[in-house]
C-alpha positions, 0 to 999 in steps of 0.5 A: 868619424865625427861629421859629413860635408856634402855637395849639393848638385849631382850628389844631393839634388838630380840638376846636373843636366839643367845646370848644364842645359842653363850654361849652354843656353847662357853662353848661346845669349852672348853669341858662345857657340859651346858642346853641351858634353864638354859644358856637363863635364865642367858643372861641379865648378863654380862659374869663375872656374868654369867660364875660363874654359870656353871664354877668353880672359879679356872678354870674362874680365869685361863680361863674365858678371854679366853672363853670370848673373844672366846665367843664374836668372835663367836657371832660377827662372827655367830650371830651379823648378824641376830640380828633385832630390834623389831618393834617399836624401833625407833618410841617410841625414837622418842615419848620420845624425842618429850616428851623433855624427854633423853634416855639413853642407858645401856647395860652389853655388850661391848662397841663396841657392844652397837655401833653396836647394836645402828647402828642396831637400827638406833637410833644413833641420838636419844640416847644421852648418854650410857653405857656399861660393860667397863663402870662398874666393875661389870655387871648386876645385879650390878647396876654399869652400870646403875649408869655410866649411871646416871652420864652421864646424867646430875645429873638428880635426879633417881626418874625422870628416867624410866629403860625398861629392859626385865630381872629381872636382869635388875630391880634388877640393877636398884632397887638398883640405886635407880630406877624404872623399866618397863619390857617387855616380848620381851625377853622372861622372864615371867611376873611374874618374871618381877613382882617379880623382881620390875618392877612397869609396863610391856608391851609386846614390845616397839610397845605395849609401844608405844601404850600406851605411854599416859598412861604410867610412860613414860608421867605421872611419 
């Protein structure tokens, strides 16, 4: 094992909740009626993958930067300030670096939000690469932003790199770079779609990981 890309929201970052809580609030401002469930289920996706489930192709054609851009002004505005890192963070960045492996950072967000989530995490010293949806023409479950991530990290081959995500779009994306995923529950997806999704391994929180650090992929490949 030579390095680890993460996710950001639901694996690194508590946000789930208030990604979703911005999308319902976004869509209820253009006059979309939506399930707040059926919205949670679908955050891990970037918006161009997650609009088309609730709006029709024309009007996204005509209005979905619109809703987009409204959407990220309001979660910056309203939400970003009570994101918290879950426990552990920083503490298992610093294992995996002491473990000579690199980390990565792959998130279907903006790249001015993947920035201000790593200063959230205090973690800016330890990642040494990332990517975000500027990074990608497609977001998750395309693999492209984890593909991005594999250029930046030196032609290190996929099967020495570890994906940690918390959605099933996550190991999807990752499957289909040609990488293994292990999930969380943090996010809040259950275990068995995380497992039907392809992850080889899951862990409540990156606490729990790094409690097991020494038998986890993270150490023994």
């Amino acid at each position: 094992m030579r390095a680890v890309i993460f996710d950001i929201d639901g694996t690194l970052l508590d946000s789930v909740d208030l990604h979703a809580r911005a999308w319902v609030e976004a869509f209820a401002h253009f006059g979309v009626e939506t399930d707040p469930a059926e919205v949670r289920s679908q955050i891990g996706k970037g918006g161009d993958e997650l609009m088309p489930v609730f709006l029709p192709q024309a009007r996204i054609d005509r209005e979905g930067k619109t809703i987009e851009a409204y959407r990220s002004d309001l979660f910056k505005q309203k939400y970003l300030p009570e994101v918290r890192p879950f426990p552990g963070v920083r503490a298992l960045f610093e294992r995996i670096r002491e473990a000579g492996l690199k980390i990565a950072l792959a998130s279907s967000g903006k790249r001015a939000e993947v920035e201000r989530y790593t200063e959230i995490l205090e973690i800016g010293d330890l990642a040494d690469v990332a990517t975000s949806s500027d990074d990608a023409d497609r977001s998750k479950p395309h693999p492209d932003i984890f593909e991005a991530a594999l250029k930046k990290l030196d032609g290190i081959p996929p099967s020495a790199i570890i994906v940690i995500g918390d959605t099933p779009y996550d190991a999807e994306a990752a499957a289909k770079a040609g990488l293994r995923t292990i999930g969380v529950l943090c996010g809040g997806f259950p275990e068995a779609d995380l497992s039907a999704a392809g992850c080889v391994a899951i862990y409540r929180d990156p606490q729990d990981l790094l409690d097991g650090f020494e038998q986890s992929l993270l150490a023994t490949g």
